[in-house]
Backbone bond lengths (Angstrom), bond angles and torsions (degrees), N, CA, C in turn:
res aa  C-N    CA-C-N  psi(-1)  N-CA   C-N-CA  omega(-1)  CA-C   N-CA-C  phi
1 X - - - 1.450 - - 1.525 108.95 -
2 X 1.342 112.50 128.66 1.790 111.73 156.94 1.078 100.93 -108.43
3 X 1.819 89.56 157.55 1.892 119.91 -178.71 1.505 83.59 -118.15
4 X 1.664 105.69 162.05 1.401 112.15 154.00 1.688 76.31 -164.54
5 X 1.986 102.88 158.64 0.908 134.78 -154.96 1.633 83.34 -106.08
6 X 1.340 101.15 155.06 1.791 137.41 -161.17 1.757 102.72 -92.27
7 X 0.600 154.50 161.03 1.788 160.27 128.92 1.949 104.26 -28.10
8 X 1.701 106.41 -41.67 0.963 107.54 -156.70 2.012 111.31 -82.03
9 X 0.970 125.82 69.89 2.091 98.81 -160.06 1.190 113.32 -29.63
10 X 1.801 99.72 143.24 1.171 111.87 171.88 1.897 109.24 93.84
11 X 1.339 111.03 -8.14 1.161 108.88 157.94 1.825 121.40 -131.11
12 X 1.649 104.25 149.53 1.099 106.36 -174.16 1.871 98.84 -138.92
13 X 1.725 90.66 159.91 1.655 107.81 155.06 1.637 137.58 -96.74
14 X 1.002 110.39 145.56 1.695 103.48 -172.35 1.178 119.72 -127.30
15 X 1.372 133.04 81.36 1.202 135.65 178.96 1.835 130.50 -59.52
16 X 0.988 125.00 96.97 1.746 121.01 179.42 1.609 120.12 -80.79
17 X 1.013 105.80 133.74 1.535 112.05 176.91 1.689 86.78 -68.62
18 X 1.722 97.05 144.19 1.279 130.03 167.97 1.335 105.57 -96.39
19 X 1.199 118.54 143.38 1.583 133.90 179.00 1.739 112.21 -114.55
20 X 1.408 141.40 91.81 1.115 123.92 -170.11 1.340 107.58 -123.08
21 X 1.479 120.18 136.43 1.320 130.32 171.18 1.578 118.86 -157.26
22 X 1.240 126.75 175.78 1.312 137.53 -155.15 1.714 110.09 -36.76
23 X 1.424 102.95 -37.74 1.716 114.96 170.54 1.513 125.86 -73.98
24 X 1.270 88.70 -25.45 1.811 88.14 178.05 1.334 115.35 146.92
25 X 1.143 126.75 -99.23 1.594 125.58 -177.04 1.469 107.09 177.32
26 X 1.267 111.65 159.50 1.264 123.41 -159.41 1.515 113.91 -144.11
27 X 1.375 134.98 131.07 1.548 120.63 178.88 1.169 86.30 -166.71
28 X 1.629 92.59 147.69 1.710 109.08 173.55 1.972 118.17 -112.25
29 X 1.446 113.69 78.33 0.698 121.75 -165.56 1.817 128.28 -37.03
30 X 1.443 110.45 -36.00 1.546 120.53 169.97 1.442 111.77 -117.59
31 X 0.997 106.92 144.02 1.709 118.12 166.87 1.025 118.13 -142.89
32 X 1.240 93.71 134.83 1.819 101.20 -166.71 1.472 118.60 -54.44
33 X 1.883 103.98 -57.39 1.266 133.19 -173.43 1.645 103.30 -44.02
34 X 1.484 105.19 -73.13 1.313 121.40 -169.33 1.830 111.04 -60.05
35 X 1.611 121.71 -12.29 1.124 116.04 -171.41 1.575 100.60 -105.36
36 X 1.300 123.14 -29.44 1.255 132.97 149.68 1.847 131.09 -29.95
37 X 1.576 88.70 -51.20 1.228 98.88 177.37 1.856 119.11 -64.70
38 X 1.437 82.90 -47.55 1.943 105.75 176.88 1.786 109.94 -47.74
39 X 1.161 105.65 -63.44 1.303 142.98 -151.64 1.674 112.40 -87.22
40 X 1.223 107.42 -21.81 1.680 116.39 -178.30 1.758 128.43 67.93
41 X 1.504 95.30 -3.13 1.552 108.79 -174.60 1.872 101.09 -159.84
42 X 1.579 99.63 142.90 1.604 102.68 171.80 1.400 105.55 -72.71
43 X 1.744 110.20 141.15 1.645 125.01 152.99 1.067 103.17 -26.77
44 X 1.532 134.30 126.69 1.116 144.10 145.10 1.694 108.70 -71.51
45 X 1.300 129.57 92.61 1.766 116.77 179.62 1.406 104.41 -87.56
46 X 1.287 122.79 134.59 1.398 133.33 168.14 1.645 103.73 -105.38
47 X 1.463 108.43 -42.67 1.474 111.82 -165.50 1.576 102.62 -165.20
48 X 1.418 93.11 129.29 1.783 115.80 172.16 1.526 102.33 -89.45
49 X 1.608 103.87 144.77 1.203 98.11 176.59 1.991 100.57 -137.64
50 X 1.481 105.04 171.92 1.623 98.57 -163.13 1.488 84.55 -148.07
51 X 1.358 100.58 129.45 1.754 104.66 169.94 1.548 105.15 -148.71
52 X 1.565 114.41 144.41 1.470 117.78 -147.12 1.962 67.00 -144.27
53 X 1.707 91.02 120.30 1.474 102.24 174.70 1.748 101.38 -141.00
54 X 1.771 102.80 147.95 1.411 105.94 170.96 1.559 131.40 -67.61
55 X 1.158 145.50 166.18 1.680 132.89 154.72 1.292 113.39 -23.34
56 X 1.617 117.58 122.19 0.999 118.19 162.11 1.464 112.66 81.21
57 X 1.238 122.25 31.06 1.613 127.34 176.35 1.977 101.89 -112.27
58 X 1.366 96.57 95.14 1.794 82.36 159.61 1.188 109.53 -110.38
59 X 1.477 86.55 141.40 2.049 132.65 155.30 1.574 100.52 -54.32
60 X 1.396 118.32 133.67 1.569 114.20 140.22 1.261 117.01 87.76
61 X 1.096 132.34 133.75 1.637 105.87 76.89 1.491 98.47 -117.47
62 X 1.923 107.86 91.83 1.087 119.17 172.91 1.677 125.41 -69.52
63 X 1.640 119.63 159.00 1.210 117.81 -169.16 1.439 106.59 -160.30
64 X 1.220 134.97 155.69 1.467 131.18 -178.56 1.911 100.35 -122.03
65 X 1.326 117.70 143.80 1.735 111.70 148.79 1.226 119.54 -42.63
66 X 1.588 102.89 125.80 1.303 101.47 171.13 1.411 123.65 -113.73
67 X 1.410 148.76 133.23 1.571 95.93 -7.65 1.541 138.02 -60.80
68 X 1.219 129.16 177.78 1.144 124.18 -34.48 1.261 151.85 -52.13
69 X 1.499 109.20 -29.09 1.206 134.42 162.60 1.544 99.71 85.13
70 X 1.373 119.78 168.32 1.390 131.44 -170.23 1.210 104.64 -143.65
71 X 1.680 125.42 118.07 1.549 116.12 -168.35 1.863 86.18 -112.61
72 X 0.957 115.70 172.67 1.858 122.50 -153.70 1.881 88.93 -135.29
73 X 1.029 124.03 121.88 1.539 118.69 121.64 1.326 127.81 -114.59
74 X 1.542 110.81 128.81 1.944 113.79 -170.90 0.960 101.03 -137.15
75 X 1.360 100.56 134.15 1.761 109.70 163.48 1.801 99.89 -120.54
76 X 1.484 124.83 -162.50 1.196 129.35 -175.83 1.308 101.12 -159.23
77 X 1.611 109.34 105.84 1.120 144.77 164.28 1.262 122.13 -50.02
78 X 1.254 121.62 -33.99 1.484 129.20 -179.82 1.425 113.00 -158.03
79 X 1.799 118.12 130.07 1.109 124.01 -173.30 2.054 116.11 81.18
80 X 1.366 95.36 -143.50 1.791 88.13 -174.19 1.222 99.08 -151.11
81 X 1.657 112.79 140.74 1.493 117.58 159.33 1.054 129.92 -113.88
82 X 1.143 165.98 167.97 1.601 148.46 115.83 1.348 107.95 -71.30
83 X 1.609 124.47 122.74 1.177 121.93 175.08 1.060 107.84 -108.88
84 X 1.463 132.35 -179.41 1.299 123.97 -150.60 1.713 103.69 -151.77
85 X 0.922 149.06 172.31 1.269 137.90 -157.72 1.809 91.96 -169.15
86 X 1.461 135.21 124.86 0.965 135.54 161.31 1.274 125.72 -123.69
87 X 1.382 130.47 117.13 1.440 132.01 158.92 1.979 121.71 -32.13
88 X 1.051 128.54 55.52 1.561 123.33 -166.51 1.820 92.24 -81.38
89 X 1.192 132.94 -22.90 1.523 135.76 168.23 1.530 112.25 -31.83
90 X 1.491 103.65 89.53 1.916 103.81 172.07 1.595 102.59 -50.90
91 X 1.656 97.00 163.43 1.252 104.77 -171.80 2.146 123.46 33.30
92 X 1.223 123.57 45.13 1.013 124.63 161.72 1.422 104.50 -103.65
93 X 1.561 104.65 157.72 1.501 115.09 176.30 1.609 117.76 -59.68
94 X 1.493 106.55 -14.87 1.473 103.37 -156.55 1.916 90.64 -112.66
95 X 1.367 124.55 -25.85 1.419 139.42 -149.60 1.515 97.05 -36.31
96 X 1.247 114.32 129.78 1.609 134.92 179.18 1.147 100.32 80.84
97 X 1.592 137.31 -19.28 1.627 105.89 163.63 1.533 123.06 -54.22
98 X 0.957 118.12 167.10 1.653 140.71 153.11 1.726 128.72 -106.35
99 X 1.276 116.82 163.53 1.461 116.74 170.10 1.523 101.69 -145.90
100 X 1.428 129.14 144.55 0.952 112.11 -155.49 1.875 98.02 -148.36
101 X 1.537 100.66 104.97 1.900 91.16 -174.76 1.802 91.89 -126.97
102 X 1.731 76.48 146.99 1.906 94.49 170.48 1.562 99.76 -71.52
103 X 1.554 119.76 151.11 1.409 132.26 158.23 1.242 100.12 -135.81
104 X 1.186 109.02 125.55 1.687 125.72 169.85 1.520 115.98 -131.09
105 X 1.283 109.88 -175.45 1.632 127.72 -169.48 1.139 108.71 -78.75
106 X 1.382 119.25 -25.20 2.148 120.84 -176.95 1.665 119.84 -91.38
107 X 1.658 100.91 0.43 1.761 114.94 171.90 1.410 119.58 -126.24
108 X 1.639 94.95 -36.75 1.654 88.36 -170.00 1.557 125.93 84.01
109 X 1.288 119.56 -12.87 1.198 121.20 136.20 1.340 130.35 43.23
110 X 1.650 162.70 63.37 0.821 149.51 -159.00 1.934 104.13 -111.28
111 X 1.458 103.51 150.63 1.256 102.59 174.35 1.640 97.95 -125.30
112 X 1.219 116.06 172.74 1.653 123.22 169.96 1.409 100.74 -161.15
113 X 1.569 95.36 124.25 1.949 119.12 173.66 1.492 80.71 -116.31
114 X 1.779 81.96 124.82 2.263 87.61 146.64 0.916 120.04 -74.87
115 X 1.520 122.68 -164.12 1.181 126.65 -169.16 1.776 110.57 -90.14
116 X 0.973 131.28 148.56 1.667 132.09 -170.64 1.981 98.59 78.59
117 X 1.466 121.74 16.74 1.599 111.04 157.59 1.421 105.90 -95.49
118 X 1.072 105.10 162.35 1.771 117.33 179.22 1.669 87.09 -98.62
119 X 1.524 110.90 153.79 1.528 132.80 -171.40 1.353 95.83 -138.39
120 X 1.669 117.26 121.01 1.592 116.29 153.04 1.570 107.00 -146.43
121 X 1.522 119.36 150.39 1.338 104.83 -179.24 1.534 88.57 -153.03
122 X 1.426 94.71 153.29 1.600 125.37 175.63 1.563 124.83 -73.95
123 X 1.123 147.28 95.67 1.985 134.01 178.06 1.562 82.35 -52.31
124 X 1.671 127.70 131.85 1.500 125.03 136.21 1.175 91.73 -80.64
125 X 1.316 151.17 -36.06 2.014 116.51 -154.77 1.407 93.10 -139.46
126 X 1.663 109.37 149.13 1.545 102.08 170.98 1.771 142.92 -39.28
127 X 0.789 143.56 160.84 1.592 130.59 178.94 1.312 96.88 75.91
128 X 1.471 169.28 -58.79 0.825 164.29 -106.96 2.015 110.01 -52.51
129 X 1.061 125.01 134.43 1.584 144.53 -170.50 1.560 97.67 -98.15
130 X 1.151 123.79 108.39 1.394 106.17 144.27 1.853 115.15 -112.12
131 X 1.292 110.37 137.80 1.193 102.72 177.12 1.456 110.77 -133.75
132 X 1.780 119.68 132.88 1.206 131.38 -146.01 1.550 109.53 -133.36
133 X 1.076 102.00 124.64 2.050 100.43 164.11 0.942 111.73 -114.69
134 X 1.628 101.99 131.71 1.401 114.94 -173.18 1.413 122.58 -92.79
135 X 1.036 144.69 165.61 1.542 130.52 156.06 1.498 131.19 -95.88
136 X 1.746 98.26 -27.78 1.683 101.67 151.91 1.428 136.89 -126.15
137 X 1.123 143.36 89.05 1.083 133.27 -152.91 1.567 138.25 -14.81
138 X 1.401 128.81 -177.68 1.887 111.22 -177.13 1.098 88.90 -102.64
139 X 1.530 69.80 135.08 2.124 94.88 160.53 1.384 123.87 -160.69
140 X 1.460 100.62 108.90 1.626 118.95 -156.24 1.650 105.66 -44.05
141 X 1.272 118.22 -22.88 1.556 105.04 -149.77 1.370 88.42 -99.55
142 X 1.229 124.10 16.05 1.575 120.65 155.31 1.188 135.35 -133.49
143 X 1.508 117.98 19.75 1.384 137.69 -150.77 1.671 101.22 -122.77
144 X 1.568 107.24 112.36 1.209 112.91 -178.71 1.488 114.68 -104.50
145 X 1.459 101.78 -172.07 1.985 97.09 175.47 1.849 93.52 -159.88
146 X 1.247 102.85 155.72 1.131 104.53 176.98 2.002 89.95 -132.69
147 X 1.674 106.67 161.62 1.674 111.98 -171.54 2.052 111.59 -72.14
148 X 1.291 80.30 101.66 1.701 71.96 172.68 1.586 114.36 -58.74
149 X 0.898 136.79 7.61 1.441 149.79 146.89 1.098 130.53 -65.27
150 X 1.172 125.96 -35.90 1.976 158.15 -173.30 1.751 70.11 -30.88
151 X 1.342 119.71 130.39 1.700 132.57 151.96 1.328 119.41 -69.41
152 X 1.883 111.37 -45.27 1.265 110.19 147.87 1.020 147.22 -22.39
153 X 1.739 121.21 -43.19 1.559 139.24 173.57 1.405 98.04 -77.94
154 X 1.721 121.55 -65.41 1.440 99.76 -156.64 0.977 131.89 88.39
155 X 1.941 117.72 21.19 1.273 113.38 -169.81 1.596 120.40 -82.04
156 X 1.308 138.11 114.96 1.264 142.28 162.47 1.602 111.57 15.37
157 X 1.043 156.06 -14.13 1.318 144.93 -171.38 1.507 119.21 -27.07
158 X 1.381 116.81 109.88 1.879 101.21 177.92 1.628 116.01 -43.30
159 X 1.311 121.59 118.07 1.420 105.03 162.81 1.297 137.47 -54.51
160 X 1.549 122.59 -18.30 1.116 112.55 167.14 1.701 114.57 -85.85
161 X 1.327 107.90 47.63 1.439 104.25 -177.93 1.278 103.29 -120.76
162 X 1.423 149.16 130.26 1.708 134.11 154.42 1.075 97.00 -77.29
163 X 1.290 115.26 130.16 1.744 143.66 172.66 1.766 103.78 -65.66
164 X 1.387 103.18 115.71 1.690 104.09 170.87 1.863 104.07 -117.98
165 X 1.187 94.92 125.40 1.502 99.51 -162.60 2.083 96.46 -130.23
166 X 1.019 106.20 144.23 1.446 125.61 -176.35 1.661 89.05 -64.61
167 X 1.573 117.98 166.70 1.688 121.74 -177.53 1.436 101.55 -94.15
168 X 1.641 121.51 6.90 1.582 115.63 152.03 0.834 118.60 -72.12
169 X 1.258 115.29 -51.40 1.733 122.67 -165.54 1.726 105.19 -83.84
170 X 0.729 110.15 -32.92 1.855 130.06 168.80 1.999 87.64 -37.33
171 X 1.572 112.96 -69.05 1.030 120.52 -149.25 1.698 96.66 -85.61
172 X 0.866 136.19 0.03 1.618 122.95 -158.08 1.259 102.72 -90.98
173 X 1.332 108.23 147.10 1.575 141.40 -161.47 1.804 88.89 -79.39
174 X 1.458 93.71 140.27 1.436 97.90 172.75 1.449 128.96 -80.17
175 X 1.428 131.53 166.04 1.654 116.32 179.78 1.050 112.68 -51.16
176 X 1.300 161.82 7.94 1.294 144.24 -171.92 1.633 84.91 -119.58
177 X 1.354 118.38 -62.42 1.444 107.17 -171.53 1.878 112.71 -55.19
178 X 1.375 120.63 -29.43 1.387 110.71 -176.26 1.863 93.21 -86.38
179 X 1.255 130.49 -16.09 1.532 108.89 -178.52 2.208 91.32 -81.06
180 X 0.983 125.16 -7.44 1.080 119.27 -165.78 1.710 106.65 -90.56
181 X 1.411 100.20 -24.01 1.554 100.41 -162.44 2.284 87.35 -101.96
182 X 1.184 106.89 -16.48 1.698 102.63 172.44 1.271 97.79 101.07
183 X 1.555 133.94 29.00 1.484 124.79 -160.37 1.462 87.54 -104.71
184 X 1.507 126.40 -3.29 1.615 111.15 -155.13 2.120 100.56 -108.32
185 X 1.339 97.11 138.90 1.640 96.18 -163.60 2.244 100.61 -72.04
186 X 1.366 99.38 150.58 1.526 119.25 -177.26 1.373 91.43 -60.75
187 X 1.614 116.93 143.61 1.508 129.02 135.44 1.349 95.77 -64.15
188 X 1.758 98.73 141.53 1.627 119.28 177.33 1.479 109.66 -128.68
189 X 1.254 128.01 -17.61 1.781 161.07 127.99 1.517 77.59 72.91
């Protein structure tokens, strides 16, 4: 497996060797060792999570209070995403950038946001798998979102996609309005 580090701190990619032969294929999407090494500390998992979305459904740009904060590793088991990675960290060097990588079913693909990154990702094809380890479990009364729409951000969305978004994320205040109201977690760098 290779890691390489993001533009953004605190996020990285994780590439797995694929294994293919007469039966099918084989990949080990996380590793401890090798994410350890990247990362400077083991995944803490509290809770895996699995979400199966149609074309054109974005997630996010989810976020937890920090503390505790919620750090993400996802890859996509089935079908394709573009996931999305956002700087929401006031005062960070990078704050309001993005990074933005496809994970699909023919690599295996892993991404990792720490905790205080914003998370949003795109279904490109129907059925789409995302599967996620968390480090702290869900819990609504601290779980924010900012508009994966925000024009401000600029996040990659295919244009030939219509955006289907839940009536949270539909409704969420853009980065300037959530850095305005104090909802967005401190760079601590």
């Amino acid at each position: 497996m290779r890691s390489k580090a993001l533009s953004i701190p605190g996020a990285w990619i994780f590439e797995p060797t694929r294994f293919d032969d007469d039966r099918g294929h084989f990949a080990a999407p996380y590793q401890e060792a090798v994410f350890t090494e990247a990362v400077g500390e083991p995944l803490r998992v509290a809770q895996a999570n699995h979400s199966v979305s149609r074309r054109g459904v974005i997630r996010g740009v989810h976020f937890a209070d920090v503390p505790p904060g919620q750090a993400k590793y996802v890859y996509c088991p089935r079908g394709a995403l573009l996931d999305v990675v956002v700087d929401i960290r006031v005062g960070s060097p990078t704050f309001g950038r993005h990074e933005a990588v496809r994970l699909d079913s023919s690599g295996y693909r892993a991404i990792y946001l720490a905790e205080g990154l914003g998370h949003a990702f795109c279904a490109l094809e129907d059925d789409t798998v995302a599967g996620y380890l968390c480090s702290t479990p869900y819990a609504p009364a601290i779980e924010r979102t900012v508009s994966a729409l925000d024009p401000a951000l600029g996040l990659p969305w295919p244009a030939d996609l219509t955006p289907v978004l839940s009536d949270r994320d539909a409704a969420a205040p853009t980065l300037a309005e959530a850095e305005a109201a104090g909802l967005l977690p401190r760079w601590t760098g």
